[in-house]
C-alpha positions as CSV (number, residue, x, y, z in Angstrom):
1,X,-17.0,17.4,21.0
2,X,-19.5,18.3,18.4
3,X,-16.8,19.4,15.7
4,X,-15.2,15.9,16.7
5,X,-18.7,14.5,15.8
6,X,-19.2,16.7,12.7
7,X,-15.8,15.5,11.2
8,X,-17.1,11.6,12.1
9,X,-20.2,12.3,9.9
10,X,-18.5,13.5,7.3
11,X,-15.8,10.6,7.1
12,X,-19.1,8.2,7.5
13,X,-20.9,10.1,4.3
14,X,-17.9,10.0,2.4
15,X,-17.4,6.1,2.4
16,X,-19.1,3.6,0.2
17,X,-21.9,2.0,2.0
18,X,-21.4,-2.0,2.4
19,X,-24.9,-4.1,2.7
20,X,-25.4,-7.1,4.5
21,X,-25.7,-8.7,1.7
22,X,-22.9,-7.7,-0.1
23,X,-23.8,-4.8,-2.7
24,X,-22.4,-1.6,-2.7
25,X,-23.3,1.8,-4.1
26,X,-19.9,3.7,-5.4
27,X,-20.2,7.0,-7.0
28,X,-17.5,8.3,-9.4
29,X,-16.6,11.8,-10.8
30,X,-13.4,13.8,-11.9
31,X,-12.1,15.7,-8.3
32,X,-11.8,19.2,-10.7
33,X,-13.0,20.4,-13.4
34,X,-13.7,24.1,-14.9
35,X,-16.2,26.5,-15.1
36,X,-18.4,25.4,-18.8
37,X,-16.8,21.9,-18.8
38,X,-19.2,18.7,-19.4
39,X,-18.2,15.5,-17.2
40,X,-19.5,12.4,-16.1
41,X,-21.1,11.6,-13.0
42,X,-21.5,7.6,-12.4
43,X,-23.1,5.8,-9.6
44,X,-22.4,1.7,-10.1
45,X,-23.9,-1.2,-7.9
46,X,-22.5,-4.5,-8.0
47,X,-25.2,-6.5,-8.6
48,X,-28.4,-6.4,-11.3
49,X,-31.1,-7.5,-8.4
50,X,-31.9,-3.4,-7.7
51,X,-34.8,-1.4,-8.0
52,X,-35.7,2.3,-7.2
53,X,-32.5,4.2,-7.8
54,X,-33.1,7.3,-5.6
55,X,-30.6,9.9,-7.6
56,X,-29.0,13.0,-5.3
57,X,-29.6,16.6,-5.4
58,X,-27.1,18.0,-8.0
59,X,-26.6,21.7,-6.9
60,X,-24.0,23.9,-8.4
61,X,-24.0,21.8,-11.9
62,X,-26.7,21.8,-14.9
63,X,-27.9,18.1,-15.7
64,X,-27.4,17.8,-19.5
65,X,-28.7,14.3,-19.6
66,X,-29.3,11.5,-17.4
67,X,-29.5,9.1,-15.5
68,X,-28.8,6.5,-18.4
69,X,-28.4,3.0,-17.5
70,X,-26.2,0.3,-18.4
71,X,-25.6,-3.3,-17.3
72,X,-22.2,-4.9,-17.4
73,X,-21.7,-8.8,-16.9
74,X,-18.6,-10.7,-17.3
75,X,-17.7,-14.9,-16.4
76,X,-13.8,-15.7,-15.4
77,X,-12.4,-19.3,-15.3
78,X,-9.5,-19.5,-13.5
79,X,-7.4,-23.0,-12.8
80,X,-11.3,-24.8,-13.1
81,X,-13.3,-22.1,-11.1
82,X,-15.7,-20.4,-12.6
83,X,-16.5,-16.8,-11.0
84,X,-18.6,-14.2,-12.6
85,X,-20.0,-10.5,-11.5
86,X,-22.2,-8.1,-12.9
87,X,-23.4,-4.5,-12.4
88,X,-25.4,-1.4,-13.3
89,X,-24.6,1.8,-14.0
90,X,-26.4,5.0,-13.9
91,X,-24.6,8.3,-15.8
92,X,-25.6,11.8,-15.8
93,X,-23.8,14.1,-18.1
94,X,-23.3,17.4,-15.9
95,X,-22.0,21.1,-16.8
96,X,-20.3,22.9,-14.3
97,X,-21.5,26.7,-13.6
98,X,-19.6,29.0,-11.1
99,X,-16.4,28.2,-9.7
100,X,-16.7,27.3,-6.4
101,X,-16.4,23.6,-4.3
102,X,-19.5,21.9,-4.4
103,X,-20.5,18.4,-2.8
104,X,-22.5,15.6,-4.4
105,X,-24.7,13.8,-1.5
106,X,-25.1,9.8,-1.2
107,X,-27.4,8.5,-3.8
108,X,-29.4,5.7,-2.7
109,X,-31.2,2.0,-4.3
110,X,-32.8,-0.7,-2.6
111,X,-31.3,-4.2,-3.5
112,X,-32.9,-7.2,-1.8
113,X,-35.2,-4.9,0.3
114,X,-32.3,-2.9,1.6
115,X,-31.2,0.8,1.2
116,X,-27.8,0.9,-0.2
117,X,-26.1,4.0,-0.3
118,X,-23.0,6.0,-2.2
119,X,-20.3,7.7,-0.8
120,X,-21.0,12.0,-1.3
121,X,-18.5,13.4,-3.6
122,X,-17.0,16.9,-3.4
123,X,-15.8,18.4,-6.7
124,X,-13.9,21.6,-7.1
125,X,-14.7,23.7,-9.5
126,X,-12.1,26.5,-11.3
127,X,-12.8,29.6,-13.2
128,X,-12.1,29.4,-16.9
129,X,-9.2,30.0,-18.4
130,X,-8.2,33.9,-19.2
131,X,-5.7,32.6,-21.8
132,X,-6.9,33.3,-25.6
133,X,-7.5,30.3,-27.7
134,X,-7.0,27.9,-24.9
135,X,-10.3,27.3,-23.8
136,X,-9.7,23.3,-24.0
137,X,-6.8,23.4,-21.6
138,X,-9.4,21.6,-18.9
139,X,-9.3,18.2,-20.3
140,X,-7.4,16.4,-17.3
141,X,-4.1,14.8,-17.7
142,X,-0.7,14.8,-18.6
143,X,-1.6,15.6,-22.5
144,X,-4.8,17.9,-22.1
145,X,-6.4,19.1,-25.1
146,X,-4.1,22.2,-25.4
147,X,-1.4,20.3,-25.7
148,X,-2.6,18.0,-28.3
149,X,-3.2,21.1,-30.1
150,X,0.0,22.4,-29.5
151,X,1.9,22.8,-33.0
152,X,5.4,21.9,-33.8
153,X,7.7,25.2,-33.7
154,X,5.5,26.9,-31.3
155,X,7.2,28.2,-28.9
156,X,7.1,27.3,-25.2
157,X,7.4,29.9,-22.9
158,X,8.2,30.0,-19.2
159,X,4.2,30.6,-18.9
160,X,3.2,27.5,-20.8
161,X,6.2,25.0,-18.4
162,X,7.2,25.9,-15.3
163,X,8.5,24.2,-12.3
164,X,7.9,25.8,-8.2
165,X,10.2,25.4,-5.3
166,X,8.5,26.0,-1.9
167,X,9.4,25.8,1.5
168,X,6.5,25.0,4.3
169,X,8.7,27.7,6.4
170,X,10.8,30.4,5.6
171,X,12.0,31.6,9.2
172,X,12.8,28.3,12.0
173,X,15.0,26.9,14.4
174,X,18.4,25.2,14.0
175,X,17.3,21.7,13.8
176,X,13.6,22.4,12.7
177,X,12.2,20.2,9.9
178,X,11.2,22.2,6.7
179,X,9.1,20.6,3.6
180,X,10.4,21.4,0.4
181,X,8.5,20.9,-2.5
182,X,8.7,21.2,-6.5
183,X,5.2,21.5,-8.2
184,X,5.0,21.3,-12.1
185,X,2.8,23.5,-13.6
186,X,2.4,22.6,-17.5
187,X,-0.3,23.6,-20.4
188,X,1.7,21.6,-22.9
189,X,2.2,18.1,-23.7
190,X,5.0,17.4,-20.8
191,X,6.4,14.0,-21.6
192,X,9.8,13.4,-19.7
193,X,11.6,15.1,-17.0
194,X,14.9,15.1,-15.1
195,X,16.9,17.0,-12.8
196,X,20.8,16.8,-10.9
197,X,19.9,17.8,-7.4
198,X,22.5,20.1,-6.2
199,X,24.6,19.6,-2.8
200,X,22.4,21.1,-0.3
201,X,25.1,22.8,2.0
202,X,24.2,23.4,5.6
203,X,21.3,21.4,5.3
204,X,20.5,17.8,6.0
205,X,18.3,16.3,3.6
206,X,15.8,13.2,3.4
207,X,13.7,12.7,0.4
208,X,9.5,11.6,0.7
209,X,8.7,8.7,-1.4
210,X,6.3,9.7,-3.6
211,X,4.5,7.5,-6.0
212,X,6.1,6.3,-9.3
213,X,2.4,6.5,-11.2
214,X,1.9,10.0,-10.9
215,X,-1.4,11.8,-11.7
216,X,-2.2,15.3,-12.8
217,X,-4.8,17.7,-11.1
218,X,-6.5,21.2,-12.6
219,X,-5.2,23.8,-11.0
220,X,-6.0,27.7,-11.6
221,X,-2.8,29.6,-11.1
222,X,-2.5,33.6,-12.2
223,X,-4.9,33.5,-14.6
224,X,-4.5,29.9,-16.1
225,X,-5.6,26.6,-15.8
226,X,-3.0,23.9,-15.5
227,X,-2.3,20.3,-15.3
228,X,-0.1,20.0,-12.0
229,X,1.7,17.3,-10.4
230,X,4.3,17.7,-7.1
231,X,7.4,16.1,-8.8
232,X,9.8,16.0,-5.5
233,X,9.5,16.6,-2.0
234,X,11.9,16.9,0.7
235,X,12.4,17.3,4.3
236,X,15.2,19.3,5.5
237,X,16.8,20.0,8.9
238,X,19.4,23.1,9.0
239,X,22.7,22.5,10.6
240,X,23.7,25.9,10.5
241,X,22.2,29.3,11.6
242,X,22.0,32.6,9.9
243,X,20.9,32.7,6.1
244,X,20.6,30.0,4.2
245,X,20.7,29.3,0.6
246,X,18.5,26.4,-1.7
247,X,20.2,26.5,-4.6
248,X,18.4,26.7,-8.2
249,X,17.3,24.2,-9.6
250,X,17.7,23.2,-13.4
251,X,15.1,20.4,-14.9
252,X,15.3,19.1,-18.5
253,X,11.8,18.8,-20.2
254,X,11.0,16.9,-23.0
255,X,8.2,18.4,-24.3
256,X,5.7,16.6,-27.3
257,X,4.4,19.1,-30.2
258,X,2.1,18.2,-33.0
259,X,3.2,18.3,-36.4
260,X,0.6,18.9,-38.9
261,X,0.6,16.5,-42.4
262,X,0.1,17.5,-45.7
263,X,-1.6,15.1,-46.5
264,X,-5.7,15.7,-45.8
265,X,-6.3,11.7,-45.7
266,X,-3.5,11.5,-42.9
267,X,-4.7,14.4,-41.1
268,X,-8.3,13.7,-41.3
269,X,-8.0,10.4,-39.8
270,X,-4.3,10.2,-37.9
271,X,-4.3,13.9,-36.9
272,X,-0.7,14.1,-37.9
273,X,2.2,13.2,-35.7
274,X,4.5,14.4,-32.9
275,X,8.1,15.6,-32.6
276,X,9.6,15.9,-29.1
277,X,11.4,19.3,-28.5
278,X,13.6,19.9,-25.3
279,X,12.8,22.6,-23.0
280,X,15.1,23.6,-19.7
281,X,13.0,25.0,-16.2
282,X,15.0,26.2,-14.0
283,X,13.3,26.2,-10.5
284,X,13.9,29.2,-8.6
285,X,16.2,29.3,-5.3
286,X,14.9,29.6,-1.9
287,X,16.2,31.3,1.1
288,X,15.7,30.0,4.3
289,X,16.3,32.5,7.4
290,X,17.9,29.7,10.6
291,X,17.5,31.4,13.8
292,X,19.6,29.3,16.9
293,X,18.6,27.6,19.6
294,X,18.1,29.6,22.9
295,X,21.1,28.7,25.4
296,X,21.2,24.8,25.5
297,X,21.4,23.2,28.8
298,X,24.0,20.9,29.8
299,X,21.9,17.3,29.1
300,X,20.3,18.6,25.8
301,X,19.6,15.8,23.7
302,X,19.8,17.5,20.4
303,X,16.0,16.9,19.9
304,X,14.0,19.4,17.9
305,X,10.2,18.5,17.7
306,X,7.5,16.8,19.5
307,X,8.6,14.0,21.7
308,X,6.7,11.7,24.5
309,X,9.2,9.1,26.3
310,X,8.4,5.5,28.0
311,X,10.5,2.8,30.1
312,X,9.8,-0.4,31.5
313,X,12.2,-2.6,33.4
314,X,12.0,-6.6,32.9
315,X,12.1,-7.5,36.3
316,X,12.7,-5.5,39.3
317,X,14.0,-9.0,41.7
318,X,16.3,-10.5,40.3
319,X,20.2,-12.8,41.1
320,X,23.5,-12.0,41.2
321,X,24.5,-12.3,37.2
322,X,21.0,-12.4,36.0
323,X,20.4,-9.5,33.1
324,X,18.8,-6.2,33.9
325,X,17.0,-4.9,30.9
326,X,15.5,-1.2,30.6
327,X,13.4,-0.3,27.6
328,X,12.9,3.1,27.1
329,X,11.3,4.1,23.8
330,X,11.0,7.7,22.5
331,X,8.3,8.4,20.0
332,X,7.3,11.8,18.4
333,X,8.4,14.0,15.1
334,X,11.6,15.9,14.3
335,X,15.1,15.6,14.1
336,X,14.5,11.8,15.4
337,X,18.5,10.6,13.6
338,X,20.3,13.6,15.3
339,X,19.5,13.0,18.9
340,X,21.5,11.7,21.6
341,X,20.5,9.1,23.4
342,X,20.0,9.3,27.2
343,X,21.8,8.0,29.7
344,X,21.0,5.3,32.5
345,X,22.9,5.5,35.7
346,X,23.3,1.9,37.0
347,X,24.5,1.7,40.4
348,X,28.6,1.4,40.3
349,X,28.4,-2.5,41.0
350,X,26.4,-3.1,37.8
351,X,28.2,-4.2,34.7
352,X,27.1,-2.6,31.8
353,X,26.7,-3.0,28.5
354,X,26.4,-0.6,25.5
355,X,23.0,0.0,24.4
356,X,20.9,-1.4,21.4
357,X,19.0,1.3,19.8
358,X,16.2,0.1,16.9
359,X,14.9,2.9,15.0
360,X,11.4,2.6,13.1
361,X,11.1,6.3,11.2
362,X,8.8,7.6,8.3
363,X,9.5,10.7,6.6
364,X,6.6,13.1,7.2
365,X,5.9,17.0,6.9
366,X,6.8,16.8,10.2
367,X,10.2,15.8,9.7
368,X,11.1,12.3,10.8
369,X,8.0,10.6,12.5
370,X,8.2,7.4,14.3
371,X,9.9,5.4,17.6
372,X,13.2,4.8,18.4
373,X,13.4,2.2,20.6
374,X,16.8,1.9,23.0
375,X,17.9,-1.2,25.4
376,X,20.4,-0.7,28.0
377,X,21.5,-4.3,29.3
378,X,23.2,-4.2,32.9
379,X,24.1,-7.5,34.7
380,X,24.4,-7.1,38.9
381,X,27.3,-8.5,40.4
382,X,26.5,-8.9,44.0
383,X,23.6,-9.4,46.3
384,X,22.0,-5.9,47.7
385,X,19.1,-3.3,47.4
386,X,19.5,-0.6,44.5
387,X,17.6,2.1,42.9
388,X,17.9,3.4,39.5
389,X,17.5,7.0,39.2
390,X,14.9,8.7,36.2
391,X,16.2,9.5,33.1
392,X,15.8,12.3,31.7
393,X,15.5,13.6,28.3
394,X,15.6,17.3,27.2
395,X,14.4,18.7,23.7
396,X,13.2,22.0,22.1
397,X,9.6,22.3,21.9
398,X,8.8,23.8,18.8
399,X,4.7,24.6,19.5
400,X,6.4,26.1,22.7
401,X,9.6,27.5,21.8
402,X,11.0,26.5,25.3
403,X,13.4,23.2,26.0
404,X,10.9,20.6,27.6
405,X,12.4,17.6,30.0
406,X,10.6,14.6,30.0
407,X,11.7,11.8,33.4
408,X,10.9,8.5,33.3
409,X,10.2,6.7,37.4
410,X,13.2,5.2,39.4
411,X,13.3,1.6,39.7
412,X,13.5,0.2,43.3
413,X,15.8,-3.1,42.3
414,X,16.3,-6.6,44.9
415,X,19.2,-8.2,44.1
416,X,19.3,-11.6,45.8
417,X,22.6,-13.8,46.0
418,X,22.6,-16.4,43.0
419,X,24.9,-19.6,41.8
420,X,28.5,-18.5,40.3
421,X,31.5,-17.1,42.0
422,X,31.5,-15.7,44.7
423,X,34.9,-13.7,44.6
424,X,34.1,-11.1,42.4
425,X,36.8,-8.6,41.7
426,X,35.1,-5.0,41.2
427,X,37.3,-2.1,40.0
428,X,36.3,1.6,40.3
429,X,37.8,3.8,37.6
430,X,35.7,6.5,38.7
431,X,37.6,7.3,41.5
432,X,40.8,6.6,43.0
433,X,40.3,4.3,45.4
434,X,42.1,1.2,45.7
435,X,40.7,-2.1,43.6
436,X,38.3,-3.9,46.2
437,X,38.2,-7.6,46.3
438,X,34.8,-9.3,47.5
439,X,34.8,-12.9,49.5
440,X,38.4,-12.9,50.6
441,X,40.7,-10.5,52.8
442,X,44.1,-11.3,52.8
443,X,45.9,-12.7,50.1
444,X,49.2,-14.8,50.9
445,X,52.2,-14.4,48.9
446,X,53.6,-17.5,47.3
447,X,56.6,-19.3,49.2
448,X,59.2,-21.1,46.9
449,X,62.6,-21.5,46.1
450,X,63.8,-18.9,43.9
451,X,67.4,-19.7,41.9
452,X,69.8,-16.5,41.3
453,X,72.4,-16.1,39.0
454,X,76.0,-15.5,40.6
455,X,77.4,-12.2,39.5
456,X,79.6,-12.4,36.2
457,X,78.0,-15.4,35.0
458,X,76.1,-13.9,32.4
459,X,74.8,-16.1,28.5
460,X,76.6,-14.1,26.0
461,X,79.4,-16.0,24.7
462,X,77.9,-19.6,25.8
463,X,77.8,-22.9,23.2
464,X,74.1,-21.6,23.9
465,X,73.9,-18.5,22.8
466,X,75.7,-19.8,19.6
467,X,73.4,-22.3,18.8
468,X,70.4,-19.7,19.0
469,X,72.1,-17.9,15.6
470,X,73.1,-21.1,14.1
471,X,70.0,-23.3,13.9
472,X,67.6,-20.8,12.4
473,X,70.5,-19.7,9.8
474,X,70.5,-23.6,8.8
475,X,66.8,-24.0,9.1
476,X,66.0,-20.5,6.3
477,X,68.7,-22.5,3.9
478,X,66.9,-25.7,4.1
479,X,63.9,-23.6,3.4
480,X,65.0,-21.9,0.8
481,X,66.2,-25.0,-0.9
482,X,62.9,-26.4,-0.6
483,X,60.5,-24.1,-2.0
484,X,62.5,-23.2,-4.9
485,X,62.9,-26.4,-6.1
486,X,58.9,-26.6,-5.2
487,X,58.5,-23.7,-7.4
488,X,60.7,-25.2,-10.5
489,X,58.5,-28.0,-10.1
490,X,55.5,-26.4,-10.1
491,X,56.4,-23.8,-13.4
492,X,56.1,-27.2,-15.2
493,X,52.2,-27.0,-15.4
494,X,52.1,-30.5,-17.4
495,X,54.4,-32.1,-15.0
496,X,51.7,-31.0,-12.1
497,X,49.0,-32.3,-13.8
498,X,50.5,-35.5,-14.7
499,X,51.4,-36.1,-10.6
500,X,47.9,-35.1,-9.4
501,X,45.9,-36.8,-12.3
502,X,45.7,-40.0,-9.9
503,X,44.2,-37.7,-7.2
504,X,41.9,-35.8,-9.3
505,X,40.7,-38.6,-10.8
506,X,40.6,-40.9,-7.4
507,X,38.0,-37.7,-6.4
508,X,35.6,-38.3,-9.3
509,X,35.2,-42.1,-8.8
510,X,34.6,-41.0,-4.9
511,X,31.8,-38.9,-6.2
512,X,30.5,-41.6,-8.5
513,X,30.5,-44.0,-5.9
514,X,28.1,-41.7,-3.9
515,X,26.1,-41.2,-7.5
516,X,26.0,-45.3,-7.4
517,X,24.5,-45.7,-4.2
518,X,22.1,-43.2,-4.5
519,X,21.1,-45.1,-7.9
520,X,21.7,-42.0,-9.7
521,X,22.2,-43.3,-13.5
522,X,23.0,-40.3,-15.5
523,X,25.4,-38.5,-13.0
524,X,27.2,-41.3,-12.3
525,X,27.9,-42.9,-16.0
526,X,28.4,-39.1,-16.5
527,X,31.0,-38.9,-13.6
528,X,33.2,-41.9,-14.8
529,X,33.4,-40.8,-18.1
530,X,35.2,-37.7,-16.7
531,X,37.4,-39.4,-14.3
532,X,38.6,-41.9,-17.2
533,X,38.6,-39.2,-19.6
534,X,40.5,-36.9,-17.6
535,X,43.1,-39.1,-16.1
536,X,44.0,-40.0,-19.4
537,X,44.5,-36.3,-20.4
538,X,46.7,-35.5,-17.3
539,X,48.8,-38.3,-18.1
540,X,49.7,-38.2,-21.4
541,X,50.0,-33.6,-21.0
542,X,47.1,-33.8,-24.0
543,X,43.9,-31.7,-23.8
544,X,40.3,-33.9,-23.6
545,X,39.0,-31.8,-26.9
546,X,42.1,-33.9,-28.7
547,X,41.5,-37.0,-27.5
548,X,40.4,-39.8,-29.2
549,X,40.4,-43.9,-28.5
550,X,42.8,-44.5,-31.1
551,X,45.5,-41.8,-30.4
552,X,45.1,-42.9,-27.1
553,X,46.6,-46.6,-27.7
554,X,49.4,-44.8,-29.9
555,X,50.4,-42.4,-27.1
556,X,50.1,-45.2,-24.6
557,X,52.1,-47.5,-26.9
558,X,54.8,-44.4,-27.4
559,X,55.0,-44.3,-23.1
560,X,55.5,-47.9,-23.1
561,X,52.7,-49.0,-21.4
562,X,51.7,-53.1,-21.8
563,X,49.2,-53.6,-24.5
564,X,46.8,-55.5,-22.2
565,X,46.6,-52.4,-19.6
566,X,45.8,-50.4,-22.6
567,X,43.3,-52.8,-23.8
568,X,41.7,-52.9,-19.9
569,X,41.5,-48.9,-20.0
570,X,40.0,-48.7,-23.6
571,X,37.5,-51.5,-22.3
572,X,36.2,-49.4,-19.0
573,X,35.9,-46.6,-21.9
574,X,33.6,-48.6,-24.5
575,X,31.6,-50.5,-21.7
576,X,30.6,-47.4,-19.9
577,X,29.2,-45.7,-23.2
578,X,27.5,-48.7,-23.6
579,X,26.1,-49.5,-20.6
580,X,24.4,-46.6,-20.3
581,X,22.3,-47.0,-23.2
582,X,22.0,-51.0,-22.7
583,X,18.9,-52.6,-21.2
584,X,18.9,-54.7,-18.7
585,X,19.7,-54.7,-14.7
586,X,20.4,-51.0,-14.2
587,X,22.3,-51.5,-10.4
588,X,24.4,-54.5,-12.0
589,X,25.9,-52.5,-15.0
590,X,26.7,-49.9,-13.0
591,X,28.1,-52.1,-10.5
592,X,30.7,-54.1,-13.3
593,X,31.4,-50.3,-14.5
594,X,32.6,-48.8,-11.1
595,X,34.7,-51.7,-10.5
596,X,36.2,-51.8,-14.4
597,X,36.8,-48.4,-14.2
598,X,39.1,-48.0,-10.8
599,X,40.8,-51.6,-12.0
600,X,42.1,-49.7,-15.1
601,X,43.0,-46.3,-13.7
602,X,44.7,-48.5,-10.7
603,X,46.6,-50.6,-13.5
604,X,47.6,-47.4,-15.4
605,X,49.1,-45.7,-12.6
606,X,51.5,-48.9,-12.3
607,X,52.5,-48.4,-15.9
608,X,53.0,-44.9,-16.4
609,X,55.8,-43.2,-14.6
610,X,57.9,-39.9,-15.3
């Protein structure tokens, strides 16, 4: 209870402190840093109505200078709203001595008559770095000092880039959830890096989302500070026993070195530039030792983990033909996609259903964490008293190493009679008994007349029988007649067009029509012009780009269509151009237009035939 107690302390301490009135203290320094290195320790309150800033005991670093302080103020407008903040800031400027992990306590300041306090920091701090002439490899960050020193040809060794592969456990269970992780340890400017997973045979493999924005940490590793970062993890679950492999893994680097100018200007001012050169890591392979499962018993679920298990039942009186619904949900950490799920025994009467099974699963250390929830429907089919027996579910413990059963209750269940059929038929495939039919004992064989056929008088050979070869013979050659002249028509593509213009063109003024009423101007002078248009291009087999009002009287004139029906069609043409642009009563144009425009298509179709 007092570690429990301890450990809620220290959570408290390491939050900001929130005021009534609003103001918070937050405190801010780098999380590593390395034995001589200066850094920044900054405590900032949101607000500028503060007095006595009560500063923290700094053990463990030498105070260089400070506190300083600063005020910051800034006004946004936003769609009209005006919003503004301000705040303070203290700095020290601290060195860190031995290496060691050291923690910052709360600062404090009083705003409004309150004490507002920081969050405590804890800061690690790493022992210098044993490498000659890289005594700047502590700056933080994907391109640390070192690197930016780093000069083009210089070579990059396998101590400068190099990539981990680790496994939380070596030895495990069949089944039993292993972390694998690859850590990038890097002195040099590292700016790209891929890699082609390989098959991971015997294994089954889920990947952590990590974040895309990823941030470097110090680390001190053999001798050397680095800038590290974990690049992949993984959680895998054997399938196999005996030894298995991890293969190598090969990562292509791209990896930024400065070049130095020759000209002093440029290298005074611009420090010269960068060239990228590629570098391969390969990560090294790891063996994993599987060891199996002690002898399974019969109802093992395939579970491998940590596992607590639930029910509930959605009624326990219920009718004939009413639903029966048991929820059982199994929550823990393992192999939670390989297990089986368990399985109700509903009395034989029940019908049942197959189950719905909602999964909700992170990927953890653990393996897979989360609930899987599983519904087993069952609908009663006559009236009685029934009991659902437990169920169970086995799994391998892995804390004990021993297969643990966990048993939900039984469910006493009242089934009272309900509306709906009565004779219900119920067949037991289980055993062999013969098929038992509820409501009704006896059932009476149907009385009728039955006609026989005298012996010898059989259908081959009948005006009949004949008949049934002879009709669908004569029906396939109709048929056959048929669609091949249909297809002769239709391999004439103008000939098509030209029959169906009328209907495609009887479709647009449809849709104009509904344009009209909905006193839609533009669509609907828009959808005439396409049905006059068009028509007229079915018709006379020419393409709309080709068109024009006069070639359309010549071709018109060439099909020997009455000069007055042309005149009527190049009308409905000119007056729905100009209509559209005319002033005057919009509804009434449109109106004359509509009613122009079917007159002329309806006299056209009179004129032209093929």
């Amino acid at each position: 209870m007092r570690k429990l107690i301890f450990l809620l302390l220290l959570v408290i301490a390491a939050l900001p402190m929130q005021a009534k009135n609003g103001a918070t203290l937050t405190a801010d320094a780098p999380e590593v840093v390395v034995s001589g290195d200066q850094f920044r320790l900054t405590f900032t309150v949101n607000t500028q109505k503060v007095k006595d800033f009560l500063a923290p005991s700094i053990k463990g670093f030498d105070v260089l200078m400070g506190p300083t302080r600063s005020q910051q103020s800034s006004t946004q407008i936003i769609n009209g709203k005006v919003s503004s903040s301000s705040s303070i800031t203290y700095t020290y400027i601290l060195m860190a001595g031995k290496e060691g992990t050291y923690t910052i306590p709360a600062a404090s300041i009083e705003v409004d008559g309150e004490k507002v306090f920081s969050n405590a920091l804890t800061i690690k701090v790493l022992p210098p770095d044993q490498t000659a002439g890289n005594s700047q490899a502590n700056q933080g960050g994907g391109g640390s000092s070192s690197s930016r020193g780093q000069i083009a040809g210089s070579r990059i060794t396998d101590k400068d880039l190099f990539i981990t592969a680790t496994a939380s456990k070596t030895t495990v269970y069949e089944q039993e959830a292993i972390l694998l992780t690859y850590k990038v340890y890097t002195s040099v400017n590292l700016r790209q890096l891929m890699e082609d997973m390989p098959d991971m045979k015997g294994f089954q493999m889920q990947e952590i989302q990590l974040p895309q924005q990823k941030q470097y940490s110090m680390e001190h590793y053999n001798g050397r500070n680095y800038n590290t970062i974990i690049w992949r993890q993984y959680v895998l679950f054997p399938q196999q026993t005996g030894k298995l492999e991890i293969p190598a893994v090969t990562f292509d680097g791209v990896v930024a070195q400065q070049t130095i100018s020759d000209d002093p200007f440029d290298a005074f001012f611009n420090g010269g530039g960068y060239i990228e050169v590629k570098k391969k890591i390969v990560a090294p392979k790891v063996v994993i030792n599987v060891k199996p499962l002690p002898v399974k018993p019969a109802n093992f679920s395939g579970g491998v983990g940590e596992f607590t298990m639930t029910s509930s039942i959605n009624a326990k009186e219920v009718k004939t033909n009413d639903a029966v619904t048991i929820k059982l949900t199994i929550k823990g950490a393992g192999n939670m996609k390989l297990i089986t799920s368990p399985e109700v025994k509903f009395p034989e009467d029940f019908e049942v259903y197959d189950p719905k099974v909602t999964n909700n699963f992170d990927v953890s250390r653990a393996g897979l964490s989360g609930t899987q929830t599983i519904e087993y429907l069952a609908i009663p089919r006559h009236a009685g008293n029934f009991t659902i027996p437990p169920v169970e579910f086995v799994y391998f413990d892995l804390k004990s190493q021993s297969y643990k059963t966990l048993k939900t209750e039984a469910y006493d269940l009242k089934v009272e009679k309900g509306k709906g059929n009565a004779d219900q038929v119920i067949a037991d495939f289980t055993n062999k008994e013969n098929v038992k039919v509820l409501g009704q004992d006896v059932r009476f064989i149907k009385l009728g007349d039955t006609t026989l056929t005298p012996k010898g008088e059989v259908f081959f050979g009948t005006m009949g029988y004949w008949l049934g070869y002879l009709i669908p013979f004569i029906v396939f050659v109709a048929l056959v007649v048929f669609f091949r002249k249909q297809a002769a028509e239709n391999a004439n593509v103008a000939k098509v067009k030209t029959k169906k213009a009328n209907k495609v063109a009887t479709k647009r003024m449809k849709l104009a029509g509904k344009l009209l009423a909905e006193n839609k101007k533009n669509e609907f002078y828009d959808e005439v012009l396409k049905a006059l248009w068009g028509y007229i291009s079915d018709k006379l087999s020419i393409p709309v780009s080709q068109l024009s009002k006069d070639n359309i009287e010549a071709e018109l004139t060439k099909h020997g269509v009455a000069e007055d029906v042309t005149k009527t069609f190049i009308n409905a043409l000119n007056e729905c151009e100009f209509a559209r642009y005319a002033p005057g009563d919009e509804n009434e144009a449109m109106d004359k237009v509509y009613a122009t425009s079917v007159d002329a298509i309806g006299k056209m179709e009179n004129s032209i035939k093929h």
